[in-house]
C-alpha positions as CSV (number, residue, x, y, z in Angstrom):
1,X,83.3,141.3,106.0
2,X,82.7,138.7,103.4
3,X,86.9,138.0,102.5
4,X,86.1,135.6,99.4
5,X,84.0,132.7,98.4
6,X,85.7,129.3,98.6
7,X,86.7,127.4,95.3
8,X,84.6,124.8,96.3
9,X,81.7,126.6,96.6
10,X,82.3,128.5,93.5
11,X,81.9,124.9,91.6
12,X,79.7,123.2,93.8
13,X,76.4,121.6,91.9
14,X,78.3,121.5,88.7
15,X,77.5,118.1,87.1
16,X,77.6,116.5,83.6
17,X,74.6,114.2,85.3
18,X,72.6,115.6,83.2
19,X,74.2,114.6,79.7
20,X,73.5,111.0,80.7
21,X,70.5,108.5,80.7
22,X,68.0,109.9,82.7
23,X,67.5,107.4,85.5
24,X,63.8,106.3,84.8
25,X,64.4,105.4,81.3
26,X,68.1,103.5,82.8
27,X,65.4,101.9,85.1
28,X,62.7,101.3,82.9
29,X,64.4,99.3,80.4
30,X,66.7,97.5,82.7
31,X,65.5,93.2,82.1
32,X,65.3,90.8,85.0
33,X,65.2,87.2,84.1
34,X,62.3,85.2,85.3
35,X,63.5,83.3,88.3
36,X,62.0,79.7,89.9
37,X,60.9,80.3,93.2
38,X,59.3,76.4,93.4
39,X,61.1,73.3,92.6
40,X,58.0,70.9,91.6
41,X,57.8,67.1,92.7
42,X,57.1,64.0,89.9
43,X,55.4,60.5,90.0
44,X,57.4,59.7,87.5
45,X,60.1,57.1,87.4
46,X,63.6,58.4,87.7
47,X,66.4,56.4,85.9
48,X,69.3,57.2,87.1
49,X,72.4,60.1,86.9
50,X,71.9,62.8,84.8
51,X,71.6,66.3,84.4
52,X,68.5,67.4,82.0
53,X,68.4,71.0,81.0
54,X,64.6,71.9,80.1
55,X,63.2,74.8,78.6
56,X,60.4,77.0,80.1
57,X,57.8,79.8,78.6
58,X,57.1,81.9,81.7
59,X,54.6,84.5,81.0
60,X,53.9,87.8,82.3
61,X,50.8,86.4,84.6
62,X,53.3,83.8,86.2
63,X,51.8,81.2,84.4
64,X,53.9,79.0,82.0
65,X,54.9,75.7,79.9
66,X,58.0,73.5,80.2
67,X,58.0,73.6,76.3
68,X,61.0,71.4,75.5
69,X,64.4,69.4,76.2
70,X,67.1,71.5,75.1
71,X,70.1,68.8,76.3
72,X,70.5,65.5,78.2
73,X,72.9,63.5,79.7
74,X,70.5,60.6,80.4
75,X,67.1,60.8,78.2
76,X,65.1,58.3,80.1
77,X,65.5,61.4,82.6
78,X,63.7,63.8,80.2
79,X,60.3,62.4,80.8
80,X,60.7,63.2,85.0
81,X,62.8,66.5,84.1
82,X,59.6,67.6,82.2
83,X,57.0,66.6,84.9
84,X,59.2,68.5,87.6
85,X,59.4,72.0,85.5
86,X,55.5,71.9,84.6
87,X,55.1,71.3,88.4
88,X,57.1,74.1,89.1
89,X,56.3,78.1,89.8
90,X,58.6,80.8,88.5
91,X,58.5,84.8,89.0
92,X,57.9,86.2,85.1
93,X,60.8,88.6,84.0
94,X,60.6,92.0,84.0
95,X,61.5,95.1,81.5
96,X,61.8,97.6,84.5
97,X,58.7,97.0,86.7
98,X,56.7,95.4,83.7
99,X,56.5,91.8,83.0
100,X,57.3,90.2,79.8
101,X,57.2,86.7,78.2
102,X,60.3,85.1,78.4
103,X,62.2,81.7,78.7
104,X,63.7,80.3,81.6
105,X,66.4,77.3,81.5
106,X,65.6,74.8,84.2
107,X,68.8,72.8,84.4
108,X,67.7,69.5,86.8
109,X,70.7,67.4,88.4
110,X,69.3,64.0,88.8
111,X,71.1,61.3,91.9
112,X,70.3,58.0,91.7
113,X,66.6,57.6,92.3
114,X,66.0,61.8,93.6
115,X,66.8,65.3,92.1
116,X,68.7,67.8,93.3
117,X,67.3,71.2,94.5
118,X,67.9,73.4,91.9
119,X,70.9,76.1,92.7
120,X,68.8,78.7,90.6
121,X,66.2,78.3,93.4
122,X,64.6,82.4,94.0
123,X,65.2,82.6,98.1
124,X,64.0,86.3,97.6
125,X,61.2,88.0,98.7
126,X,57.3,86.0,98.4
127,X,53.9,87.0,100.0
128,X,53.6,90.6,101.1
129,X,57.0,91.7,100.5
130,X,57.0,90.8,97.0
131,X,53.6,92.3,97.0
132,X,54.7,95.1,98.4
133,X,57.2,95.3,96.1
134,X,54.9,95.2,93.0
135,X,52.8,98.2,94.4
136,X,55.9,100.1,94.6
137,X,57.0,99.6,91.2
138,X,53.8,100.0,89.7
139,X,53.8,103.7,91.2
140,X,57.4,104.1,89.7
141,X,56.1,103.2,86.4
142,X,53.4,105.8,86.6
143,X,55.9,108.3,88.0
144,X,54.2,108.7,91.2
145,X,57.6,109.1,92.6
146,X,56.4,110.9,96.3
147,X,53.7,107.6,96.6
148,X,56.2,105.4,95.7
149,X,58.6,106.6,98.3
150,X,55.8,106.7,100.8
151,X,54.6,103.2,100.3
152,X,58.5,101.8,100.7
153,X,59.0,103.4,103.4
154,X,55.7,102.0,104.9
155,X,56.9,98.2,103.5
156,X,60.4,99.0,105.2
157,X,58.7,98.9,108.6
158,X,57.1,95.6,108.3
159,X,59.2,93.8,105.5
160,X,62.3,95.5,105.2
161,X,63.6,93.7,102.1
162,X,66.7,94.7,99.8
163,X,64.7,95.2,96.7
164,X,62.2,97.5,98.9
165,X,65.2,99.6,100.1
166,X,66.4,99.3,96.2
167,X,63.1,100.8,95.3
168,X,62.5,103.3,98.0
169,X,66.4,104.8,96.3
170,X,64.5,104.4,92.7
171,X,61.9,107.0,94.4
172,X,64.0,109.2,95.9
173,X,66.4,108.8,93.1
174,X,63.4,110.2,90.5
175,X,62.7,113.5,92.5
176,X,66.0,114.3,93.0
177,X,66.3,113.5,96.3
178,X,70.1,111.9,95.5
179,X,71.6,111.8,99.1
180,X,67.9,110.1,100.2
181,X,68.9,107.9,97.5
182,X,72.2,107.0,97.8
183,X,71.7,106.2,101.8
184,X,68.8,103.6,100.8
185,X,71.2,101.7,98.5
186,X,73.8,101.7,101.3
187,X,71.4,100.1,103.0
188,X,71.2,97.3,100.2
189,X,73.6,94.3,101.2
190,X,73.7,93.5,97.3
191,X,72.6,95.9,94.6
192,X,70.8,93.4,92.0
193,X,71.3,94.0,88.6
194,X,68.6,95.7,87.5
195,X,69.1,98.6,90.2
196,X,72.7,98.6,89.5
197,X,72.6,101.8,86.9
198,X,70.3,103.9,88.9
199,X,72.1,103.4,92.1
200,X,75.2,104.4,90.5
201,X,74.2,107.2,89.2
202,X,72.6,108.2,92.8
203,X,75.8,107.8,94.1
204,X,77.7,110.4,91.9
205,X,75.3,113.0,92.0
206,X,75.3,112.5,96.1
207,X,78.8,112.6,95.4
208,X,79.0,115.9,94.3
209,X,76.3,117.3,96.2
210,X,78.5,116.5,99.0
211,X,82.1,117.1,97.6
212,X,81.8,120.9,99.4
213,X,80.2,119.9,102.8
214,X,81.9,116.3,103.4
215,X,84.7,115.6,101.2
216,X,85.3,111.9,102.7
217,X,81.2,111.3,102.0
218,X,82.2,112.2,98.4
219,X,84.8,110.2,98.0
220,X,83.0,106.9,99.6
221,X,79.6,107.6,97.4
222,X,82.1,108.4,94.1
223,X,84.0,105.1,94.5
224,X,80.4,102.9,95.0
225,X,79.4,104.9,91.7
226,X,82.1,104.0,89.7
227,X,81.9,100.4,91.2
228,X,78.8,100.2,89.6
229,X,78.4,102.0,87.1
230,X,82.0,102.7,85.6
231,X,80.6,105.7,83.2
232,X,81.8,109.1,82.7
233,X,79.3,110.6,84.9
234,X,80.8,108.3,88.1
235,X,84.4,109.1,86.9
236,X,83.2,113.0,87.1
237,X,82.4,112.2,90.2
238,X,85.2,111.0,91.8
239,X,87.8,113.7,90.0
240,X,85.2,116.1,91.9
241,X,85.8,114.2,95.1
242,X,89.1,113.7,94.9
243,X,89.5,116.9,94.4
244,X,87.6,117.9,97.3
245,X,89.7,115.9,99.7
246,X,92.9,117.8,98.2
247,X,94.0,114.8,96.5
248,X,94.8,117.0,93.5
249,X,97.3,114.8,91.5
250,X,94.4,111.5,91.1
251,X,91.8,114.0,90.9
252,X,93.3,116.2,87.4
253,X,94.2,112.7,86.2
254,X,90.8,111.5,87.1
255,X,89.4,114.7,85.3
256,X,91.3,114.6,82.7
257,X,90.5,111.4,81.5
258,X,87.0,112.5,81.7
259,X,87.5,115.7,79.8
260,X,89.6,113.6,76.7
261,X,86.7,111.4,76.3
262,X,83.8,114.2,76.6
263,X,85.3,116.6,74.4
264,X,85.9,113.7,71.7
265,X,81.9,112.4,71.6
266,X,80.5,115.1,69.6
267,X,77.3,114.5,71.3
268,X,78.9,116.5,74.9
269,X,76.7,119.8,75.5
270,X,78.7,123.2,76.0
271,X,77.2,122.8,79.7
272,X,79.1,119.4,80.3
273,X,82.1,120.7,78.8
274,X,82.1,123.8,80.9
275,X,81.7,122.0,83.9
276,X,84.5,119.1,83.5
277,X,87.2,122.1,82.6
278,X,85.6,124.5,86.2
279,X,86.7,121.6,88.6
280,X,89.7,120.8,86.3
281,X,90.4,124.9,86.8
282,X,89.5,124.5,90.8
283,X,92.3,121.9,90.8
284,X,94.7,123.4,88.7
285,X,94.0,126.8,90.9
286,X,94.5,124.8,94.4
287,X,97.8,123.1,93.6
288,X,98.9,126.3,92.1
289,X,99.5,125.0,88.8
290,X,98.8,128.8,86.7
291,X,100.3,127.8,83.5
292,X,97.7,124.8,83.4
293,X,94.9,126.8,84.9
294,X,94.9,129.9,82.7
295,X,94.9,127.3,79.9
296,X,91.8,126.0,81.2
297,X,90.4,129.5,81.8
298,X,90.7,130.4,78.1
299,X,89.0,127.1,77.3
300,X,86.1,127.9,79.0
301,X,85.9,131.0,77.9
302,X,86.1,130.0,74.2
303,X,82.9,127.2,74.7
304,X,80.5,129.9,77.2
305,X,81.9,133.7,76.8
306,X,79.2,134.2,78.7
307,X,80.4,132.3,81.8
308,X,81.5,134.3,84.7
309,X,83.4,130.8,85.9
310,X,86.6,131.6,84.9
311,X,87.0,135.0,86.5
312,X,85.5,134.0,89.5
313,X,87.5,130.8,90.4
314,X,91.0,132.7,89.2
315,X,89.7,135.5,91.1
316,X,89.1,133.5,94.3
317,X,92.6,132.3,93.7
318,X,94.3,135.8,94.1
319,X,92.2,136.9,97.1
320,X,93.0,133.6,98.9
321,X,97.1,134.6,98.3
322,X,96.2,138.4,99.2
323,X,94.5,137.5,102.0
324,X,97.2,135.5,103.0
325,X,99.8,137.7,102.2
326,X,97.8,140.5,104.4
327,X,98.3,138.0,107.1
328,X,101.7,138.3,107.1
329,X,101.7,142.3,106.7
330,X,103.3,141.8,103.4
331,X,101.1,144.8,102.3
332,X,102.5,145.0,98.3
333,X,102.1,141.4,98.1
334,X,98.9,141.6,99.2
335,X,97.9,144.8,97.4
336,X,99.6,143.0,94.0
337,X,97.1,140.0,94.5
338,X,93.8,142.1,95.2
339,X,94.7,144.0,91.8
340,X,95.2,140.4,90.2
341,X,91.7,139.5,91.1
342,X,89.6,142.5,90.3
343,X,91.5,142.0,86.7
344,X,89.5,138.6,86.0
345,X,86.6,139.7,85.1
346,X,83.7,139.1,87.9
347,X,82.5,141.8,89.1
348,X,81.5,139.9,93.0
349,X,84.9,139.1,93.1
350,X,86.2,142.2,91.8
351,X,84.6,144.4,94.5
352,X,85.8,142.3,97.2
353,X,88.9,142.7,95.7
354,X,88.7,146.8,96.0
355,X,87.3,146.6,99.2
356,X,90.4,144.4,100.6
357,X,92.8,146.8,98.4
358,X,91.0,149.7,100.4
359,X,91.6,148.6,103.6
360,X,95.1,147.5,103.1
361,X,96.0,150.7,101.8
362,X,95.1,152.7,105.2
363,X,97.4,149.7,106.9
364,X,100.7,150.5,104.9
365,X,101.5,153.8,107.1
366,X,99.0,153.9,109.8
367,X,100.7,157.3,110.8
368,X,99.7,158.8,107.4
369,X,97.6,156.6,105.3
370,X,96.9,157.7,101.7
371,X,93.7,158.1,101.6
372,X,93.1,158.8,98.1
373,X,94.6,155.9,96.9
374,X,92.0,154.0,99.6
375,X,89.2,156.1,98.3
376,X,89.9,155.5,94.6
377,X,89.2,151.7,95.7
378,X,87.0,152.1,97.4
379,X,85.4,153.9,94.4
380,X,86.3,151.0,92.2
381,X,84.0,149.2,94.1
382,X,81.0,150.9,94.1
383,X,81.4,151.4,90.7
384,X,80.4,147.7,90.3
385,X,78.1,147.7,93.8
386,X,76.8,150.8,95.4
387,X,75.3,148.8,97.7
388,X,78.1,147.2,99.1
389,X,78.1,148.0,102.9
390,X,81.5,147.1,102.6
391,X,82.4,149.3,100.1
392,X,80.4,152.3,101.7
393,X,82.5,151.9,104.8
394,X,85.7,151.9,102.9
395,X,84.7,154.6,101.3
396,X,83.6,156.8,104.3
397,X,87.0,155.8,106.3
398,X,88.7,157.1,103.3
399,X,86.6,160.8,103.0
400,X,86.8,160.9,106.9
401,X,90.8,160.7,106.7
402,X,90.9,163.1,103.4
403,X,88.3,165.5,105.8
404,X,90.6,165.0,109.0
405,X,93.5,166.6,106.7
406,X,91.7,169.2,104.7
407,X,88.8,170.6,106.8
408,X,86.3,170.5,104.2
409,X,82.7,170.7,104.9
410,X,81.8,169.2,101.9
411,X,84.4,166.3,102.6
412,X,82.7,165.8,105.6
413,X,79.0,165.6,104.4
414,X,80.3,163.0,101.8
415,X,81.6,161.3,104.7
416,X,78.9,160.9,106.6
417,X,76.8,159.8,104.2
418,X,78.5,156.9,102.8
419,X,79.1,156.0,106.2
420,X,75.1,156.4,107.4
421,X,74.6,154.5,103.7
422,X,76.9,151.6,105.0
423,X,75.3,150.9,108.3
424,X,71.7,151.1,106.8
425,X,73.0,148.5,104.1
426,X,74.9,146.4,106.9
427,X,71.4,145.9,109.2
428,X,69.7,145.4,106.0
429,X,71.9,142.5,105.7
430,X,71.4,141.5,109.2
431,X,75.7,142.2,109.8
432,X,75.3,143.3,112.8
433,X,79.2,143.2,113.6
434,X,79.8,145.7,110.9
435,X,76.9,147.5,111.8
436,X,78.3,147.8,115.1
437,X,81.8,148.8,113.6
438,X,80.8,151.3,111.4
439,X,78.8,153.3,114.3
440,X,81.7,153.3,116.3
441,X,84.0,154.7,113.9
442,X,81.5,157.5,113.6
443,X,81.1,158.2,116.9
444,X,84.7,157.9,117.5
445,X,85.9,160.5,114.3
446,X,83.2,162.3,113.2
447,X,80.6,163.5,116.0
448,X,83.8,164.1,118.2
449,X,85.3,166.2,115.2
450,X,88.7,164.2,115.4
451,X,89.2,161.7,112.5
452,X,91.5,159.0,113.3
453,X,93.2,155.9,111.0
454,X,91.0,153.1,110.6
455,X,92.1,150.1,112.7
């Protein structure tokens, strides 16, 4: 029998990801400098010590112009410092995976009679990977996000470059494919700038994908998230995670801080809203904070009186303490706590709640169980769910014991029926254990004719 559903399922998949930049257009405008990748030669005389910076138009197509001198040290170095940038080669910027006209600063450091290599120098990628590379992005930019992935992970084999792992996470990053994502980028040994955003938002959503599965995942992908990209949608993140791994004090603060800055942009949806205060009302819930949490409850209410949220993580609440309290056979406890949570509001949880206050009823006197009270749970219950094996069986249990005492055919027919319902729904559900339970309990008190307690 299904007890309750854990609080962090009930909040799992709840992201304000979706109030942020979406991560093509983060991508897509994101501006690489052009880059030298050759440091040309000169025939020309070279004075002496110097440093010459010189300006450079590098256009889209790679080709470009050493246009002029922007400072000097030592001018009868300019004439050499002009030669050696036209003789140069430099990889054109880029606005996300398109290249645009812009200017690079060539700063030459002149020794004596030779120049110095420039520290600027591109060591990255040339000849197939950057190739490669190109391809890739050019899919990305067409949002042909499944060829794009395919084609990295093709380049991977052959040229398994940072910025082809950086782009095979923009792919899987784009079809939502955020754990896919978030382990490429792990894979990068530096994150360059103009990934930076889209890996960081990779990492939070990962980060709460995981928060119910692998809490100490979470945690690692939420910290690399806020480490690059220290936004509201990381810091969500790692309140989630935090959270998750029961560190409930830096996760409310964490949260918190979140929530104060959310609810003061007027430009927050309902939706973000709702889902900041749910894992602020998970928290408050697991480190039994009530006061806080019913605040939170009533919040939520008052943005989505439609949501369900409230009542269900609440209600989780009280079945976890009347569960726990049936554990230790305190039955009123447990009895007080199932009432609790079938008063929040949602119905799943409310007819788990009956079915557990059903049960625990028939366990107060096992030597003369009151059975009506069980029924009129059990009832309760299939009020909300008729078809709630559970609920059925309860039920029968309950007519079988108020049979046992009266000897009423009727009683008895009712009996059976709710108890041939239950099984039918149980296999239906493929719970074979209850299945198996509820035909023995019929065998056992009604086709022998001697009802017994429920055990």
């Amino acid at each position: 029998m299904k007890r309750f559903l854990s609080l962090a399922a009930v909040v799992a998949g709840l992201s304000i990801a979706a109030s942020s930049l979406p991560a093509d257009a983060q991508y897509a405008n994101e501006f690489t400098p052009a880059k030298l990748t050759t440091q040309g030669k000169t025939s020309l005389a070279i004075a002496g010590n110097g440093t010459v910076i010189v300006q450079v138009q590098v256009n889209p197509d790679g080709s470009h112009k050493a246009v002029k001198v922007i400072k000097s040290t030592n001018a009868a170095d300019n004439d050499a410092a002009m030669d050696i940038a036209q003789n140069s080669s430099y990889r054109p910027a880029h606005r996300g995976t398109t290249p645009v006209t812009s200017f690079y600063d060539f700063t030459l450091k002149f020794n004596g009679k030779s120049v110095a290599q420039s520290v600027d120098l591109d060591s990255g990628d040339s000849g197939p990977a950057r190739a490669a590379a190109q391809q890739i992005s050019a899919l990305i930019a067409d949002k042909k996000y499944d060829q794009a992935k395919t084609a990295a992970q093709s380049a991977l084999v052959s040229t398994p470059t940072d910025e082809i792992r950086s782009l095979l996470g923009v792919s899987e990053a784009q079809l939502g494919q955020f754990g896919d994502a978030a382990a490429a980028f792990d894979k990068v040994a530096t994150i360059s700038k103009q990934f930076q955003l889209i890996a960081g938002q990779s990492y939070a959503n990962a980060a709460v994908s995981a928060a119910n599965n692998d809490p100490a995942q979470a945690l690692a992908y939420a910290q690399k998230a806020v480490a690059l990209d220290p936004s509201s949608n990381s810091q969500y993140a790692l309140g989630v995670a935090q959270v998750a791994n029961k560190q409930f004090a830096d996760g409310i603060a964490t949260l918190k801080a979140v929530r104060a800055k959310a609810f003061a942009d007027s430009k927050t949806t309902a939706t973000a809203k709702v889902a900041i205060d749910s894992n602020l009302l998970s928290a408050y819930v697991q480190s039994n904070d009530t006061a806080d949490a019913t605040t939170i409850a009533n919040e939520i209410k008052s943005i989505d009186p439609s949501s369900n949220l409230p009542g269900r993580v609440l209600g989780n609440s009280y079945l976890q303490a009347g569960t726990a309290a049936l554990a230790a056979k305190d039955y009123a406890g447990a009895l007080k706590a199932f009432d609790a949570a079938a008063a929040q509001g949602d119905s799943e949880v409310a007819v788990t709640a009956n079915v557990q206050a059903a049960f625990t009823v028939m366990k107060i006197n096992p030597d003369k169980p009151d059975y009506k009270q069980a029924q009129a749970y059990a009832e309760k219950a299939l009020a909300l769910n008729p078809n709630s094996p559970e609920a059925n069986f309860g039920d029968g249990i309950a007519l079988t014991g108020i049979y046992a005492s009266t000897q009423d055919a009727d009683t008895k027919k009712k009996a059976q029926a709710a108890l041939d319902k239950a099984d039918q729904l149980a296999k239906a559900a493929n719970n074979e254990a209850l299945a198996l339970s509820i035909e023995g309990f019929i065998k056992t008190n009604l086709k022998a004719g001697a009802p017994g307690a429920p055990q």
